[in-house]
VEXDO-287685 format. One record per atom (N, C-alpha, C, CB): x, y, z. Coordinates in steps of 0.001 Angstrom, whole numbers, plus 500000, padded with zeros to 6 digits. Glycine has a CB too. Layout:
BEGIN
XYZ
...
% end
This chain:
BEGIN
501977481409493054
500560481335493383
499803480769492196
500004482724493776
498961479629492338
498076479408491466
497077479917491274
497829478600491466
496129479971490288
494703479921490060
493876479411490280
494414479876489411
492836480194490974
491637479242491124
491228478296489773
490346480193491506
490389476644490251
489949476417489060
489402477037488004
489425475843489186
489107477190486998
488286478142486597
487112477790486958
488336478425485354
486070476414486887
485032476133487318
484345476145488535
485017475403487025
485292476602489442
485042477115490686
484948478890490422
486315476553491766
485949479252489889
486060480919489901
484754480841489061
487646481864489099
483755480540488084
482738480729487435
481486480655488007
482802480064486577
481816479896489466
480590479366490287
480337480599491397
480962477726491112
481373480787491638
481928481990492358
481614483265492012
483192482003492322
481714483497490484
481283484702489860
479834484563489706
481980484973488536
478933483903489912
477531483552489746
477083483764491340
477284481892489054
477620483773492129
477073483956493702
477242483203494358
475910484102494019
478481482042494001
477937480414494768
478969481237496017
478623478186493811
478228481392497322
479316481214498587
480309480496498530
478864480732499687
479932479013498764
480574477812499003
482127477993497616
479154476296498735
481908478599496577
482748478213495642
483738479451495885
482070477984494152
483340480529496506
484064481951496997
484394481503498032
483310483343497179
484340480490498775
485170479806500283
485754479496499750
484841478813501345
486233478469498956
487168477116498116
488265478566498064
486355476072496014
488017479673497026
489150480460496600
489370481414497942
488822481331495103
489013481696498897
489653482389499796
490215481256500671
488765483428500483
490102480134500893
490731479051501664
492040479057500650
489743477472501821
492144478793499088
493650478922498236
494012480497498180
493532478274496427
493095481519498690
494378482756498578
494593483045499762
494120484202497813
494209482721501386
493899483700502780
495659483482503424
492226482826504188
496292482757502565
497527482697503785
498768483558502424
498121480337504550
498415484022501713
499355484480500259
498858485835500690
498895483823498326
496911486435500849
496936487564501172
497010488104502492
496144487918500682
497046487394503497
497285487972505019
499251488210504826
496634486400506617
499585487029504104
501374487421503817
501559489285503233
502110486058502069
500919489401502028
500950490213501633
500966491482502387
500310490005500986
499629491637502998
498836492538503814
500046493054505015
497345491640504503
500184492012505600
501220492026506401
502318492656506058
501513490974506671
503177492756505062
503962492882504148
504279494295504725
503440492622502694
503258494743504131
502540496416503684
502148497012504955
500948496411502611
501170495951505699
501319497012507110
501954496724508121
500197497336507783
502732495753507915
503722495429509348
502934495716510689
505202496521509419
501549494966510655
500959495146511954
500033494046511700
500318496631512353
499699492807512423
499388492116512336
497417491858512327
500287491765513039
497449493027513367
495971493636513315
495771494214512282
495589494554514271
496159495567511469
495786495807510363
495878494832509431
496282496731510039
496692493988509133
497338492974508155
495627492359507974
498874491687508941
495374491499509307
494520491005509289
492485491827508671
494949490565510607
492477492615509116
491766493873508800
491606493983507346
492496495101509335
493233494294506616
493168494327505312
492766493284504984
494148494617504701
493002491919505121
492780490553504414
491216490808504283
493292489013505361
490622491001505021
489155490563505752
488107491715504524
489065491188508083
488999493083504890
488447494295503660
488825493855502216
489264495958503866
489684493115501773
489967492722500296
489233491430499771
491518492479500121
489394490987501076
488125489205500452
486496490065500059
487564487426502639
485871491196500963
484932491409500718
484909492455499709
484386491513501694
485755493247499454
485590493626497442
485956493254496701
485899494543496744
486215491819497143
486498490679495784
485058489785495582
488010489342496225
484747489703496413
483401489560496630
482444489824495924
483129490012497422
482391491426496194
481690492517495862
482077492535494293
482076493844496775
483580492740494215
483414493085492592
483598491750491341
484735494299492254
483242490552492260
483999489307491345
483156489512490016
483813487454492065
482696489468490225
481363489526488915
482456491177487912
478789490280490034
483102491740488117
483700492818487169
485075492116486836
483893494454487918
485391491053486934
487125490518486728
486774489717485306
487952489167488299
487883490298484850
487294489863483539
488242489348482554
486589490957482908
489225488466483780
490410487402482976
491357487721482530
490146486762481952
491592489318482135
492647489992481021
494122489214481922
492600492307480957
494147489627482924
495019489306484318
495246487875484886
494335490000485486
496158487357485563
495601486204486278
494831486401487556
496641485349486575
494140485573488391
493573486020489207
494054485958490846
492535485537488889
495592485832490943
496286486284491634
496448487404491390
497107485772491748
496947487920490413
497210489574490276
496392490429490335
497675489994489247
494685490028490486
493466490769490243
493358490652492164
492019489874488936
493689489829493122
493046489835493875
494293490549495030
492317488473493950
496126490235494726
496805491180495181
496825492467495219
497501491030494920
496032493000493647
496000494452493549
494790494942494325
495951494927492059
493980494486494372
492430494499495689
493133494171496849
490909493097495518
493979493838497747
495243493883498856
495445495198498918
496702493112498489
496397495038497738
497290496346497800
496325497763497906
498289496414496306
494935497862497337
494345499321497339
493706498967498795
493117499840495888
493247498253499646
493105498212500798
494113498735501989
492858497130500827
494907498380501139
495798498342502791
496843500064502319
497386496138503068
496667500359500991
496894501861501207
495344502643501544
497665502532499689
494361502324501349
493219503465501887
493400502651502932
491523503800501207
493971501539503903
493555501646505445
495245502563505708
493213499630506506
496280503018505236
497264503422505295
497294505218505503
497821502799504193
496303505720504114
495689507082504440
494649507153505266
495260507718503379
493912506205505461
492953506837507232
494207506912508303
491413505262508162
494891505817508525
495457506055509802
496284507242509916
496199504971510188
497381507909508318
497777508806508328
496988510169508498
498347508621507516
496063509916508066
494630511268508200
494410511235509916
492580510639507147
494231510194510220
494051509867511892
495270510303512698
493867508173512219
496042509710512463
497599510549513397
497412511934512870
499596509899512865
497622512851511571
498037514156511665
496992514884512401
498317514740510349
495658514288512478
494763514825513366
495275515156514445
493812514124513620
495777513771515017
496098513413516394
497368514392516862
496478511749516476
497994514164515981
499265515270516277
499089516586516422
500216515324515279
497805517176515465
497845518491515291
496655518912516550
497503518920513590
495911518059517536
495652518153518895
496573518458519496
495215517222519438
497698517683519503
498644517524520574
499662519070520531
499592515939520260
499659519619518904
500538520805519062
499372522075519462
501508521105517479
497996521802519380
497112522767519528
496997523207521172
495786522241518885
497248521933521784
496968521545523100
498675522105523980
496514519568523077
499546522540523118
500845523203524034
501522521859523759
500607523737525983
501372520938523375
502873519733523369
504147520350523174
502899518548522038
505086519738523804
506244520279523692
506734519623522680
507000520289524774
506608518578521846
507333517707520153
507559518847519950
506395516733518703
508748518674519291
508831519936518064
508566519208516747
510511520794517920
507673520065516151
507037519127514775
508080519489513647
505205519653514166
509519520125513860
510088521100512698
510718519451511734
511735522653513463
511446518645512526
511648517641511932
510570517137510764
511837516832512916
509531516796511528
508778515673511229
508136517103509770
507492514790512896
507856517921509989
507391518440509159
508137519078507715
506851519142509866
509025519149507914
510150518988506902
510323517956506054
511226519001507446
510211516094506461
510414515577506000
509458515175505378
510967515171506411
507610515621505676
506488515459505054
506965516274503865
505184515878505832
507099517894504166
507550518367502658
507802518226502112
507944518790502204
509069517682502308
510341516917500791
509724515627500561
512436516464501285
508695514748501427
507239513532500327
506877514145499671
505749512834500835
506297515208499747
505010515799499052
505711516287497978
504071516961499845
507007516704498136
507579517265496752
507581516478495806
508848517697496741
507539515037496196
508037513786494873
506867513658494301
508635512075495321
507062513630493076
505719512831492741
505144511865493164
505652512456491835
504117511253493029
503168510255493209
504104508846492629
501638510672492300
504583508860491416
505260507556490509
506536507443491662
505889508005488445
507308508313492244
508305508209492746
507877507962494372
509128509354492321
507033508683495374
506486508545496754
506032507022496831
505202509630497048
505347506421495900
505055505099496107
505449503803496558
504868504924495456
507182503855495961
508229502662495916
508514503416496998
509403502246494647
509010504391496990
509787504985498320
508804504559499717
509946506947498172
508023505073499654
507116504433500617
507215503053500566
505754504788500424
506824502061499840
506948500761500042
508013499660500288
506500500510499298
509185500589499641
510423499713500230
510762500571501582
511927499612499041
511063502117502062
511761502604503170
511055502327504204
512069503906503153
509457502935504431
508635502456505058
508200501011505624
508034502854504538
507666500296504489
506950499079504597
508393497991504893
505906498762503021
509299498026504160
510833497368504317
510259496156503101
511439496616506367
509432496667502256
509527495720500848
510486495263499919
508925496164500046
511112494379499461
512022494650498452
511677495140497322
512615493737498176
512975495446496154
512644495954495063
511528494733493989
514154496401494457
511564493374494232
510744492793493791
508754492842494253
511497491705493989
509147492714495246
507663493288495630
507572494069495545
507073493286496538
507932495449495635
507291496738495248
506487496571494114
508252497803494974
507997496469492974
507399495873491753
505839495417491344
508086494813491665
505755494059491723
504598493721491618
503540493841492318
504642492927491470
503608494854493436
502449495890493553
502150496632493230
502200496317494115
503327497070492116
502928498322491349
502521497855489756
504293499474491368
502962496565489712
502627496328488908
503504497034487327
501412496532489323
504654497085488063
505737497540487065
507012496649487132
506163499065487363
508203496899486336
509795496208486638
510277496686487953
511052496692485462
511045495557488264
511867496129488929
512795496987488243
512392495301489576
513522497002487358
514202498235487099
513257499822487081
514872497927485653
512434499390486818
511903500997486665
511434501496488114
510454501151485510
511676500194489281
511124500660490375
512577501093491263
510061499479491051
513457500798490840
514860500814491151
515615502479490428
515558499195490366
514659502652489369
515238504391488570
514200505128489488
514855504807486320
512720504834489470
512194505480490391
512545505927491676
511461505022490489
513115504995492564
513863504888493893
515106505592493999
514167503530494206
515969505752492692
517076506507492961
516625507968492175
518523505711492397
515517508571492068
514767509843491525
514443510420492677
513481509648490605
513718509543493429
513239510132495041
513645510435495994
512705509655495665
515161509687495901
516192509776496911
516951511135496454
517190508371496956
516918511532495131
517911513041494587
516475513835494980
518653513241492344
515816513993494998
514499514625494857
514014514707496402
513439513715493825
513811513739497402
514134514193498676
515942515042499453
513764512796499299
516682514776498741
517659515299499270
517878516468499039
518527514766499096
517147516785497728
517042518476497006
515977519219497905
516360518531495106
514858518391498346
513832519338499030
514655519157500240
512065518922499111
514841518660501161
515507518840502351
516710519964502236
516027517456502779
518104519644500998
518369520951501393
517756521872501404
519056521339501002
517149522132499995
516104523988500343
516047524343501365
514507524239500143
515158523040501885
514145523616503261
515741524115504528
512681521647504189
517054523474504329
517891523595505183
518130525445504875
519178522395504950
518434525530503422
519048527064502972
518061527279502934
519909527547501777
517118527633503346
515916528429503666
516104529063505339
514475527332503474
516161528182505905
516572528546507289
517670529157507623
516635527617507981
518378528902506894
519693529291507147
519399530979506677
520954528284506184
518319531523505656
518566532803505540
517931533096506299
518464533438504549
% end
């Protein structure tokens, strides 16, 4: 991915519309890829693109070069499309916890077990795990949504996997007494 000109990204950071078209016409098919990536739904995908152009927007005027400005505007992707990731999850457990309020016959023992042994991992470790098992990212993209190595996203990944398999047994020898 390239960079915007800079003399466009400067015109852009001053309010020019027209010069904030030029750079979403060179990033809209790199971040709908992305978006997509992450939500494997073509409607959200799209959704996210649409929510990240407008707090790039919003915050162009705070970017302040340290970065390139691919990496400033993937990571504005990437925090979109996880807060559109926790509404919908906030939205289903709602939805679910109607459905067990209401007599559903699901049995939630599965599904709720395997929330446990997430919640057990940390945050550094739930992340990759989420983004490669979930999303079906590779270890390179994770990476650079996290904005770390791949090796460290690859020690992370095999931490979460001993660390979910430890909370799942418990939760198994728990039952079992």
């Amino acid at each position: 991915m390239q960079d915007p000109d800079p003399r466009v990204l400067a015109r852009a950071r001053e309010g020019d519309l027209a010069a904030f078209e030029d750079i979403v016409r060179l990033y809209q098919a790199d971040v709908f890829r992305f978006a997509w990536h992450l939500m494997r739904d073509r409607t959200a995908a799209e959704d996210v693109t649409q929510d990240a152009f407008i707090r790039a927007f919003r915050f162009l005027r705070s970017y302040r070069g340290d970065s390139p400005f691919s990496s400033w505007i993937m990571r504005i992707v990437r925090n979109c499309a996880m807060d559109t990731l926790r509404k919908q999850k906030s939205q289903i457990a709602r939805h679910q916890d109607e459905h067990l309020r209401a007599g559903s016959i699901a049995d939630p023992v599965a599904r709720a077990e395997l929330d446990a042994a997430l919640r057990a991992i940390t945050p550094d470790h739930r992340e990759p795990f989420l983004l490669i098992e979930v999303f079906g990212l590779s270890y390179a993209e994770a990476a650079d949504v996290l904005g770390i190595r791949v090796g460290t996203v690859k020690s992370r990944m095999h931490r979460a996997r001993q660390a979910l398999c430890r909370a799942l047994a418990d939760d198994e020898q728990e039952e079992a007494r």
